[in-house]
BANUSE-166132 format. One record per residue (C-alpha): x, y, z; residue number from 1. Coordinates in steps of 0.1 Angstrom, whole numbers, plus 5000, padded with zeros to 4 digits. Layout:
+------+------+------+-----+
!   px !   py !   pz !   k !
+------+------+------+-----+
!    X !    Y !    Z ! NUM !
...
+------+------+------+-----+
//
This chain:
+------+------+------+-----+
!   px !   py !   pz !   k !
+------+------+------+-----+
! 5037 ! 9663 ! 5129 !   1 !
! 5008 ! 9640 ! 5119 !   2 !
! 4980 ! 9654 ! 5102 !   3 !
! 4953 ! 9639 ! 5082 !   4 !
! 4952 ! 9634 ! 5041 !   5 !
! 4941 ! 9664 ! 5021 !   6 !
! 4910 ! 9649 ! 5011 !   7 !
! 4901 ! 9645 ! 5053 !   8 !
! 4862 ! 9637 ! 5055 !   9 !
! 4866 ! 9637 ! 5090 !  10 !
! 4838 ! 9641 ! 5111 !  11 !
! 4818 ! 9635 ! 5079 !  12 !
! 4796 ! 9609 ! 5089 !  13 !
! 4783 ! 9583 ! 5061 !  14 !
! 4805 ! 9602 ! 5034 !  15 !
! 4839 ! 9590 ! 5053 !  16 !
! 4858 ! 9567 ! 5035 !  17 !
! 4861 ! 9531 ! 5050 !  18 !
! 4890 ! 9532 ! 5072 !  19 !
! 4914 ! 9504 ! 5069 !  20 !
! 4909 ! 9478 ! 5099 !  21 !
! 4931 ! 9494 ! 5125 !  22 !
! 4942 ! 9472 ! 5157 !  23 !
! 4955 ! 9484 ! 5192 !  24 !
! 4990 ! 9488 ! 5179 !  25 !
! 4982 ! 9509 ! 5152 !  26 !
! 4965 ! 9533 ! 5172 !  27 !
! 4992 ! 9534 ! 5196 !  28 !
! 5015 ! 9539 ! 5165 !  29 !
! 4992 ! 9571 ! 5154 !  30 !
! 4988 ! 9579 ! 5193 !  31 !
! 5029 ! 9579 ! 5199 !  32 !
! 5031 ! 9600 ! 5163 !  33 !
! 5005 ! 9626 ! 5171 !  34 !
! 5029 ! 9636 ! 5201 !  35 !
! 5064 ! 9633 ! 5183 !  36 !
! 5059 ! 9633 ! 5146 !  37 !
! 5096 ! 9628 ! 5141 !  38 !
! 5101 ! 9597 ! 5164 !  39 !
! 5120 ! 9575 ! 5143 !  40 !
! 5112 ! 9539 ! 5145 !  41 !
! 5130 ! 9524 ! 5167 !  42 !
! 5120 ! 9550 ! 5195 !  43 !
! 5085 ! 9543 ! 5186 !  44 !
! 5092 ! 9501 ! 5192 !  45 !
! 5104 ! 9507 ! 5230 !  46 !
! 5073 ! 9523 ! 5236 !  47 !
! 5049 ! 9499 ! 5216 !  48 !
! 5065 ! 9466 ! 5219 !  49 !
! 5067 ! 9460 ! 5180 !  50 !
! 5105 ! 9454 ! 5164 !  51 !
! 5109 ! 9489 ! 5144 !  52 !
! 5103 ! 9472 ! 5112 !  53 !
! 5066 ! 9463 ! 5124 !  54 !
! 5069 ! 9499 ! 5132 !  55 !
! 5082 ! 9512 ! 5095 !  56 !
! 5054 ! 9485 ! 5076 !  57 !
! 5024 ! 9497 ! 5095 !  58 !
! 5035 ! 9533 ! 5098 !  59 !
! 5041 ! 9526 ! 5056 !  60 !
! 5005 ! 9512 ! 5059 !  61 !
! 4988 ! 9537 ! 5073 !  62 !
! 5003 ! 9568 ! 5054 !  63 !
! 4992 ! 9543 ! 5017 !  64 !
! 4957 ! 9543 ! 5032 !  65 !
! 4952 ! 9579 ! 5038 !  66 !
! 4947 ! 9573 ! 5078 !  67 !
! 4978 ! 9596 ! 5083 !  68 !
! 5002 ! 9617 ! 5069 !  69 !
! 5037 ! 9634 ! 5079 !  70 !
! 5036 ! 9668 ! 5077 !  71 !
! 5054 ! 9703 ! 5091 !  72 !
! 5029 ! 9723 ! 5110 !  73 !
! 5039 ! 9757 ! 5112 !  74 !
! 5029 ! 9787 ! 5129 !  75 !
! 5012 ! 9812 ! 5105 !  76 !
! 5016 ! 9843 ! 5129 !  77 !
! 5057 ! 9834 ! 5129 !  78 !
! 5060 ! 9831 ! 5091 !  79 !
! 5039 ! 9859 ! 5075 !  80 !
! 5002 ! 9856 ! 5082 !  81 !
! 4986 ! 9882 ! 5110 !  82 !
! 4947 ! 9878 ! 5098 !  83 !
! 4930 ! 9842 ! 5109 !  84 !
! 4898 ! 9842 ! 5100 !  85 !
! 4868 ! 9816 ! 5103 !  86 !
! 4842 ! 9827 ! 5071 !  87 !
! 4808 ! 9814 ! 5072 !  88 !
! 4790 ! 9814 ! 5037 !  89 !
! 4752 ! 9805 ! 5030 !  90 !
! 4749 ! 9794 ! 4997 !  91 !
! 4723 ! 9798 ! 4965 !  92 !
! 4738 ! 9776 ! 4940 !  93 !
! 4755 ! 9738 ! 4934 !  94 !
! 4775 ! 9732 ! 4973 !  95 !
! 4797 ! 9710 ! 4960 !  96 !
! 4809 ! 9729 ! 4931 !  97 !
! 4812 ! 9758 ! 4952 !  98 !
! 4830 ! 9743 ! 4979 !  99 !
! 4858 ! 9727 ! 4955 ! 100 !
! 4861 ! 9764 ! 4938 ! 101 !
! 4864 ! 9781 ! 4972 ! 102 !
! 4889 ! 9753 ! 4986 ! 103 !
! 4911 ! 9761 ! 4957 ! 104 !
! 4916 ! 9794 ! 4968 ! 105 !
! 4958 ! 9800 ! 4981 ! 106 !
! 4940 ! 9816 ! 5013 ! 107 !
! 4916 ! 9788 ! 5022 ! 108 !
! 4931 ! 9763 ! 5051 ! 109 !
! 4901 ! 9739 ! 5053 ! 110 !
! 4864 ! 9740 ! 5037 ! 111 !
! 4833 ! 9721 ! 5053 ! 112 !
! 4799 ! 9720 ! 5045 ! 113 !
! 4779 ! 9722 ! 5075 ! 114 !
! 4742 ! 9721 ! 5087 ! 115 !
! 4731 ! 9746 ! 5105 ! 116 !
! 4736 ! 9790 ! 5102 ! 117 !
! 4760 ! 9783 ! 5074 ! 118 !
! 4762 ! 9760 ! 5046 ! 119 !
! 4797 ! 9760 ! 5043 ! 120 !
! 4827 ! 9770 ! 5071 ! 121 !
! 4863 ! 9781 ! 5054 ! 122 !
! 4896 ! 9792 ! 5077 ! 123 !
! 4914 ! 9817 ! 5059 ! 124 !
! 4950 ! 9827 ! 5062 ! 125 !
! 4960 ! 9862 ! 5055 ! 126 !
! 4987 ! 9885 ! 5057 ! 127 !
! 4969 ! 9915 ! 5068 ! 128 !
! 4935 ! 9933 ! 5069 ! 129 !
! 4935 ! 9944 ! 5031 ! 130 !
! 4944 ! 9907 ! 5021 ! 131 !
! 4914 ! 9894 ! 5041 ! 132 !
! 4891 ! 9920 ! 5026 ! 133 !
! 4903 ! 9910 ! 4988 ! 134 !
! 4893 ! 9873 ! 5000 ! 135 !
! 4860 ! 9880 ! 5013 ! 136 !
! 4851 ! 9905 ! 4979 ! 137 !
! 4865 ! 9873 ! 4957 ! 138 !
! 4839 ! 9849 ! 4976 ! 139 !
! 4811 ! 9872 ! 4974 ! 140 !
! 4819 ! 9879 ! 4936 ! 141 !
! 4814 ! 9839 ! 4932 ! 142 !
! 4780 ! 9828 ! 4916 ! 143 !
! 4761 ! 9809 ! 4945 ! 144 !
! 4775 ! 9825 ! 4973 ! 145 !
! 4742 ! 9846 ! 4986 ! 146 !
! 4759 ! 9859 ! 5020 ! 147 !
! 4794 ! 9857 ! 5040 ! 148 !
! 4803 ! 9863 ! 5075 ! 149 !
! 4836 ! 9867 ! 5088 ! 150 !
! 4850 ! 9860 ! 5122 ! 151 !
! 4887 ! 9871 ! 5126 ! 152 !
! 4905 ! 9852 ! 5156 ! 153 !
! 4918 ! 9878 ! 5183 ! 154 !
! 4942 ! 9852 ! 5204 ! 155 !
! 4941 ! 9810 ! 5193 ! 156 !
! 4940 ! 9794 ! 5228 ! 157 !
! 4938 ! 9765 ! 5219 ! 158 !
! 4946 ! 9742 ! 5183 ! 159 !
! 4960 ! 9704 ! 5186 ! 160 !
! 4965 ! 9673 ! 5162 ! 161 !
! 4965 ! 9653 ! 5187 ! 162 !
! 4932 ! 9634 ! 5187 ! 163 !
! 4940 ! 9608 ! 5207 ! 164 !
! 4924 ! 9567 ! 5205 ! 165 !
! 4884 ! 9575 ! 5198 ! 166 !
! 4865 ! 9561 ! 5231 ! 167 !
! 4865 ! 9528 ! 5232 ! 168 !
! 4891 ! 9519 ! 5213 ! 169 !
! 4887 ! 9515 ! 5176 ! 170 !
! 4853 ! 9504 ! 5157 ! 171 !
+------+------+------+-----+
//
């Protein structure tokens, strides 16, 4: 499965890193990989009329640039987790020290700092009511945080990595 790097700024605006120049064939490269993640090279050629060693040097190129890496996407309901929850926190004290404290929590799956209700928007991953709770009373007990709400998921309908080309084409 492809997901992006651990330090994504996606959807961050002016604060996204430059993004290597990326051509038609690479985004058909990150296109064909966001539906098979395991396609080996040469599978990947057929489709995208590149030899598969075009394939392997831009696929090479794009995972050394951060654009894309190769991960294993599991499901956390099959593998121990039964608590999703999305936490908005409004904060008193330094955001960016806060938000790299709270994304080094083990139960944090992604951080953002947000304008609007919330100042920052943390998915959690927990393995059952009482987990979640001990989460939530380690944010509030951080300096800064003034206020936390917490949203567990009921059912996901709905979560993809497959992103697709951005309208009209690349910029």
């Amino acid at each position: 499965m492809i997901g992006t790097s651990k330090g994504n700024s996606a959807g961050a605006g002016a604060d996204a890193p430059a993004s290597p120049d990326l051509d038609d064939r690479d985004l058909e490269i990150i296109a064909a990989l966001q539906i098979n993640g395991r396609a080996n090279y040469a599978d990947l050629a057929k489709g995208i009329d590149l030899s598969p060693a075009a394939i392997r040097l831009r696929v090479n190129r794009l995972i050394d640039s951060g654009v894309l890496d190769i991960v294993a996407v599991t499901d956390p309901l099959r593998i121990g987790f039964t608590v999703q929850a999305m936490i908005g926190l409004t904060i008193d004290g330094d955001i960016e020290e806060l938000s790299a404290r709270i994304g080094a929590l083990d139960a944090a799956v992604y951080v953002v700092m947000t304008a609007g209700r919330f100042d920052l928007i943390m998915e959690v991953l927990c393995t059952d009511n009482d987990h979640l709770l001990r989460v939530m009373a380690d944010l509030r007990a951080l300096d800064g945080v003034s206020s936390l709400e917490a949203h567990t998921y009921l059912r996901l309908t709905k979560q993809t990595y497959a992103w697709g080309i951005p309208p009209g084409g690349h910029t």
